[in-house]
C-alpha positions in Angstrom: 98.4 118.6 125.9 94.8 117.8 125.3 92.5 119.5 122.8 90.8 120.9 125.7 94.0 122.9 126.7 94.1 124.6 123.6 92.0 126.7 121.7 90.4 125.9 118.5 92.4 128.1 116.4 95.2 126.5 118.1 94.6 122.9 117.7 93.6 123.2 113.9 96.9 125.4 113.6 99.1 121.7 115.1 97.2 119.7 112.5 97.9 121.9 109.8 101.2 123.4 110.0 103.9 121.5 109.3 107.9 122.1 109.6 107.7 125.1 106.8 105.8 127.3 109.3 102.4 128.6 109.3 101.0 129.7 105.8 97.8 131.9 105.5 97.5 130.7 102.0 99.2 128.3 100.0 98.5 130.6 96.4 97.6 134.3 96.6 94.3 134.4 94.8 93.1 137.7 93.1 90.1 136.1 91.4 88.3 135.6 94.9 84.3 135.1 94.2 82.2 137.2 95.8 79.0 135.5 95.1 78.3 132.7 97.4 76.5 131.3 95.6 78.9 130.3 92.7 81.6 129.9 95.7 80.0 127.4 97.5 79.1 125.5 93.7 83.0 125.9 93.3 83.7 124.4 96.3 81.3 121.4 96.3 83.1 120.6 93.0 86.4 121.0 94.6 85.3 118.4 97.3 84.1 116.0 94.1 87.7 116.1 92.9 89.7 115.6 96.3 87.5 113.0 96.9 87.7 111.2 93.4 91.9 111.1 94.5 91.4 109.3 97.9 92.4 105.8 97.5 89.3 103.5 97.8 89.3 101.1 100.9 87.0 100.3 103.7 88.3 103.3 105.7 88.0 106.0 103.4 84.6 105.0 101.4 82.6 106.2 104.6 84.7 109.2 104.7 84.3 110.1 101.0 80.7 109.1 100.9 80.4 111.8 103.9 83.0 114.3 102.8 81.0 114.5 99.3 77.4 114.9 101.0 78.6 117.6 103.3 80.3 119.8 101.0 78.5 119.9 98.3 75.2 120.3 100.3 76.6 123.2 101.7 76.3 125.0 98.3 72.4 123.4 98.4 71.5 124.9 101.5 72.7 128.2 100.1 70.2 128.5 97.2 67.6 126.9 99.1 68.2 130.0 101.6 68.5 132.5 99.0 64.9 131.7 97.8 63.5 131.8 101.4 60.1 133.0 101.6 60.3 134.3 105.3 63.4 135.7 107.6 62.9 131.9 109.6 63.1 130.1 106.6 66.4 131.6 105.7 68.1 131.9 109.1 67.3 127.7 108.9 69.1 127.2 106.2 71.9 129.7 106.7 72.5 127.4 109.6 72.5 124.3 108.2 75.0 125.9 106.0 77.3 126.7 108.6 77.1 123.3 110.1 77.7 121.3 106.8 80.6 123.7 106.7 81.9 123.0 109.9 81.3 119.1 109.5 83.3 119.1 105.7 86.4 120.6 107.6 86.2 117.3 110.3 85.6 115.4 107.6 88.9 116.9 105.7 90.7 116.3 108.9 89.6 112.6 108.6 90.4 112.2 105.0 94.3 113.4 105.9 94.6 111.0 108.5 93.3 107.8 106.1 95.4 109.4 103.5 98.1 111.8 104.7 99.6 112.0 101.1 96.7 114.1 100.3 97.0 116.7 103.1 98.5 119.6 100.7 95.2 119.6 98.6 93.3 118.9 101.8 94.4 121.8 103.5 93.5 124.1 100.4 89.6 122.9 101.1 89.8 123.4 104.9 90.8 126.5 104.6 87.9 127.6 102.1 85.8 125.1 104.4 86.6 127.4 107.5 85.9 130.9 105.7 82.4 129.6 104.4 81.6 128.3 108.3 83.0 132.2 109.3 81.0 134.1 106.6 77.6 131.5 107.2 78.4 132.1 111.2 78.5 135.7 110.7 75.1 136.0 108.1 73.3 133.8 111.3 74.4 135.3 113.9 73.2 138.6 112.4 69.8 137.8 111.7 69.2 136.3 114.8 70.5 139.5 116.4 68.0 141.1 114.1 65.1 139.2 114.9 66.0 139.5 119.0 66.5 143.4 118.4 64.3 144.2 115.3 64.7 148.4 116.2 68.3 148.2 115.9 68.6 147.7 112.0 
């Protein structure tokens, strides 16, 4: 089956799951943070760590050097968008949040496949990596609803 026979949801379900069967999450978490802002900070540190553990060869610098740049920029583009000075200005950077986002969790999938002994802590990242490019999706897709329909607030 090729990735174009399958959905999205699907083919990031085969590269997760293993033989144990799907998991939504690997620890329930009752401390969830609200604040993106201090999410996103926590999880460009998270990527700092998982990518301090990848063994260093030829292969995997690029990957780390990468992995590092887009998830801890994610975090960057946040605070850069939360002191926008115009609706534009933070719809810009909400995207480029969203994007980085997207781009750490291909980046992950990369990093299991130089280093598949690290796919447990990798798939812990993805997942967050996949909710902050769902929330950042959402927040731009809004606003440019908003700015298309501007009476329907």
């Amino acid at each position: 089956m090729t990735k174009s026979e399958i959905s999205g949801d699907e083919f990031a379900e085969a590269l997760w799951n293993d033989a144990t069967g799907p998991m939504i999450r690997e620890e329930p978490n009752d401390n969830r943070v609200y604040d993106l802002e201090e999410r996103t900070a926590r999880f460009g540190e998270a990527v700092i760590d998982f990518a301090r553990t990848m063994p260093q060869n030829a292969v995997t610098n690029r990957i780390v050097n990468q992995l590092v740049g887009a998830g801890t920029s994610v975090g960057a583009n946040y605070v850069e968008a939360d002191d926008a000075v115009s609706k534009r200005e933070f719809l810009k950077s909400i995207g480029t949040c969203k994007k980085e986002a997207r781009e750490t969790k291909h980046l992950l999938r990369m990093a299991v496949r130089a280093a598949p002994e690290l796919k447990s802590e990798a798939r812990k990242l993805w997942l967050e990596a996949r909710e902050l490019h769902l929330i950042f999706s959402k927040i731009w897709r809004s606003g440019k609803n908003e700015q298309r329909n501007p009476d329907n607030k």
